[in-house]
N, C-alpha and C positions, 0 to 999 in steps of 0.2 A: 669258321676256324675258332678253336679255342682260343682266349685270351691267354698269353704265356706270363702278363702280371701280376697273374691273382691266382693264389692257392685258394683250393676252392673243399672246404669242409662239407661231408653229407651227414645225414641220416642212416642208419641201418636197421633196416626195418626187421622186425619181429614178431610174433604173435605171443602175445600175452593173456593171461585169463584178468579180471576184474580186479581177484587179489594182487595178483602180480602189476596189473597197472599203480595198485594205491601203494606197494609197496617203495615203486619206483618214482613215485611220488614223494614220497619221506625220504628215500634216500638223496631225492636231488635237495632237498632243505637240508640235510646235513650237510651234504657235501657244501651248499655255499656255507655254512653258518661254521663249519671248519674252516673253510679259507678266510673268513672273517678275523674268529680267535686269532688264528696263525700270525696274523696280521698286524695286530694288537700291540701300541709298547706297553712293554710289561715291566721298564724299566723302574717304576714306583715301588713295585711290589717286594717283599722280602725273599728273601733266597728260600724259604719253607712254601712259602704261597706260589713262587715260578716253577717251584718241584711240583708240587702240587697238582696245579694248575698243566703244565706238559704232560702230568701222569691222567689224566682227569683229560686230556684233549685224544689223546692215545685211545682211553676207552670208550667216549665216544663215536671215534671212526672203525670200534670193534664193534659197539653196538649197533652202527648205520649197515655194516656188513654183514651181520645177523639176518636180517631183517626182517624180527619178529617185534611187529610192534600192537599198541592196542588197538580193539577191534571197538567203532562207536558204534551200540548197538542200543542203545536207550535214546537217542534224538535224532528221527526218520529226518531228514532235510537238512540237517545243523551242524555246522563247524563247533565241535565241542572237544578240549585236553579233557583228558583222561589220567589220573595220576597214575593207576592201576586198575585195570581193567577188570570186568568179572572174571578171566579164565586166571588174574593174576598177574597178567603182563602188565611190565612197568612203563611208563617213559622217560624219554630219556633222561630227565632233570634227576625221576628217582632213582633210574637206574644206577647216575653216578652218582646220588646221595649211597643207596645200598652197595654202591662197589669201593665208599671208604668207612666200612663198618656200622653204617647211622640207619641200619635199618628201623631201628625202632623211630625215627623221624619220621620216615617213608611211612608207618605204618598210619600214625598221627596224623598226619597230612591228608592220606587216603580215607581215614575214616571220619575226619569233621570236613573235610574242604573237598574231595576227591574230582571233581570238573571247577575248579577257580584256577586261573590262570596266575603265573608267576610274580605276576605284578601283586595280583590282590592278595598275596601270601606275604608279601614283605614286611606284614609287621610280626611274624612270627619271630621271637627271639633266638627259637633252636636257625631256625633258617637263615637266619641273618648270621649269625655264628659260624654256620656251615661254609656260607658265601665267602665269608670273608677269611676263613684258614684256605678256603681253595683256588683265593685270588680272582675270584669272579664276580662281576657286579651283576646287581639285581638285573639289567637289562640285559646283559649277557646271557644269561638265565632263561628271561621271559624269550629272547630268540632261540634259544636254545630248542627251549618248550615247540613244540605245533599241538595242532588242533587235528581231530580226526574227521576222514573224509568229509569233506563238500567241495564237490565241486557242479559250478554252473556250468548248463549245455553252452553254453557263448567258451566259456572257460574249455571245456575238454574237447570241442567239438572245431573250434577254429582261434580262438585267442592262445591258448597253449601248444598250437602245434609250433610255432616258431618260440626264440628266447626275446629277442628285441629288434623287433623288423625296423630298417629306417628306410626299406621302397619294398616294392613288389614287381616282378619278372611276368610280363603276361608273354608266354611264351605258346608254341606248335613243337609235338613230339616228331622228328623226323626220321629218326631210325630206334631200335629197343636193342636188345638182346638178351638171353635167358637170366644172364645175374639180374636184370629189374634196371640196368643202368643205360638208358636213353640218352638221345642226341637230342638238345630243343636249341630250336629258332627262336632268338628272341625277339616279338612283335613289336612290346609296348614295356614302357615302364614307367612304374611311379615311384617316386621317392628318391631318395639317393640310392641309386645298385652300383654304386662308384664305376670302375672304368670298363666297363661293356658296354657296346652299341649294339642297335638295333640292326635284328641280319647275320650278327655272332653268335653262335653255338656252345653250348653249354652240357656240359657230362651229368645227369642229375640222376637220381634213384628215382624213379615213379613205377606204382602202375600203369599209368597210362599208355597206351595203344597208338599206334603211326595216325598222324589226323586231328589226334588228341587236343584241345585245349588245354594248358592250364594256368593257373597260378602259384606264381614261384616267389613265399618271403624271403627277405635276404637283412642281417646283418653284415652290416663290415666291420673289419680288423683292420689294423694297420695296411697291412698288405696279403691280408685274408677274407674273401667269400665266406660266410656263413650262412645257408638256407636251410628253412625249416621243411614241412613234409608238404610237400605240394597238394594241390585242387586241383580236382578235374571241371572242366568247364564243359556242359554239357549244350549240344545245338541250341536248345530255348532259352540259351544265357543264364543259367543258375549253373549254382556250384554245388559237387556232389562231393559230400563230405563223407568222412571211413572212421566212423565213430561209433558208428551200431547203435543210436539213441534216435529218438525220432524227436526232429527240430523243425521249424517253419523254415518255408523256401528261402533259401538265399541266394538272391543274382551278385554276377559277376560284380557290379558295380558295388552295391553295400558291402559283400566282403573286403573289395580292397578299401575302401572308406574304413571299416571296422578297424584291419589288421592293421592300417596307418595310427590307427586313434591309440598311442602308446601312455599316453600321457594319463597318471593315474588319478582318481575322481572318487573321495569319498569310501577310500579301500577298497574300489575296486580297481582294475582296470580302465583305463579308455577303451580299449578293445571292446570287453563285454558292457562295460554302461552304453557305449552303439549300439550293439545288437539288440541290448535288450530295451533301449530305446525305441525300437522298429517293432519290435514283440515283447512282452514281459514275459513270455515262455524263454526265452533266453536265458532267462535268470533263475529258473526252475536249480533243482538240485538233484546231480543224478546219483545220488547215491543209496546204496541199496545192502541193509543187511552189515556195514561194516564194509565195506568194498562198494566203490565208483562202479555202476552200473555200466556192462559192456557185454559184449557175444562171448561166452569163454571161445568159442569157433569164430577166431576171428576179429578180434580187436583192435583198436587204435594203438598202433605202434607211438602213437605222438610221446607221451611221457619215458620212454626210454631215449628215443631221438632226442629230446630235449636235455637229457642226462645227459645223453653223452657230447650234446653243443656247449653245454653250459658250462659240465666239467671240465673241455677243453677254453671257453673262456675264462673261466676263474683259474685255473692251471696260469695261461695268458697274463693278465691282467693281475695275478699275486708279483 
């Protein structure tokens, strides 16, 4: 029987191309890095700089909705900002410098500094000027800012499918039907899956088939389920992941070990410093050309799923 205590938030799976994955990847950074600003007292600031400052958060979440952003195409493996990119795409720092007339700053910028990040730009005087009519601190800024594609197969292939797991559901598929939304028995669990037991049934999105293993991450909310995109657990105990990247084996055991290890380490994850503890292929970079490497036939729905968890917790949680 379902639990009638817990509202229980899915995934809605998709197919996406490569582009479309990294774009959905940017947009989930703005989306938190708005509910941040939002968040902010702004109560210091002069009444010019909270105009400002609201008009300048507005176009931001026009830009995120855009989602033409720049393409890193000069550093194969590297998380590198881009002020402006070769075809001319801005980001977003310059975009709102250029959307209150300082395009000639944007220009400056792009042409002695154009991959230094926010921080290392603070002692420019025009920019420090800028910051401060639009009510924004340098650190605001530098979150603002991201970096273009990298990400590690630990990162897109199992640490990214959930937002913030604190157990794991080893559950059996027991019934399917054509939407993709299954019945699973829950077998086992690790971590806190708050108030489900073992032998209650669960409504989840998967591929998976009657028979099925898998593993189910789960946040909780107050009085809300949150799970990420499920594993299949195959007969020889690994776990079959729908990433389209080719990774070393992963048994059933180190993945939930991994996806428990939240705790972050050196900028990275817990999640992926496990993995790539077990193999430094883990930590590989799959990006490819300006877009995170994937099937365009067939991709990793994770970072739209994850969009749409995260935006429902930050929604939440504002």
């Amino acid at each position: 029987m379902m639990n009638p205590r817990l509202n229980i938030v899915r995934h809605v799976p998709c197919t996406c191309s490569a582009r479309r994955l990294e774009r959905a990847r940017l947009r989930l950074h703005f989306r938190e890095v708005l509910a941040e600003l939002a968040a902010c007292d702004v109560s210091h600031l002069t009444r010019p700089q909270r105009t400002m400052r609201r008009q300048l958060i507005v176009e931001l979440a026009r830009y995120a909705r855009t989602g033409s952003f720049p393409k890193n195409r000069d550093f194969p493996g590297r998380l590198v900002p881009y002020f402006v990119d070769a075809s001319g795409t801005r980001c977003a720092v310059a975009h709102l410098i250029e959307s209150t007339g300082n395009g000639d700053l944007v220009a400056a910028v792009a042409q002695r500094r154009n991959h230094a990040r926010v921080r290392e730009l603070e002692g420019d005087p025009a920019l420090r000027a800028w910051l401060a009519r639009a009510g924004l601190t340098a650190a605001e800024a530098a979150r603002i800012q991201p970096s273009y594609c990298f990400d590690t197969k630990a990162e897109a292939c199992v640490c990214d499918q959930s937002y913030a797991p604190s157990g794991v559901i080893e559950g059996t598929v027991v019934s399917t039907s054509p939407s993709g939304l299954a019945m699973v028995r829950i077998d086992v669990v690790h971590g806190n899956v708050g108030a489900v037991a073992i032998g209650e049934q669960l409504a989840i999105q998967t591929h998976g088939q009657i028979g099925d293993g898998l593993l189910v991450p789960v946040e909780l909310g107050q009085s809300t389920m949150y799970y990420g995109l499920t594993f299949i657990v195959t007969p020889d105990g690994s776990v079959e992941l729908s990433c389209h990247i080719e990774t070393p084996t992963l048994t059933k055991a180190d993945a939930i070990s991994a996806i428990l290890a939240t705790e972050d380490l050196d900028g990275q994850s817990g999640c992926a410093t496990a993995l790539a503890n077990l193999d430094a292929s883990w930590g590989d970079s799959v990006c490819d050309d300006g877009g995170c490497a994937a099937s365009d036939g067939g991709a990793s729905p994770f970072l739209v799923g994850t969009a749409l968890v995260v935006a429902a917790l930050w929604s939440r949680r504002a």
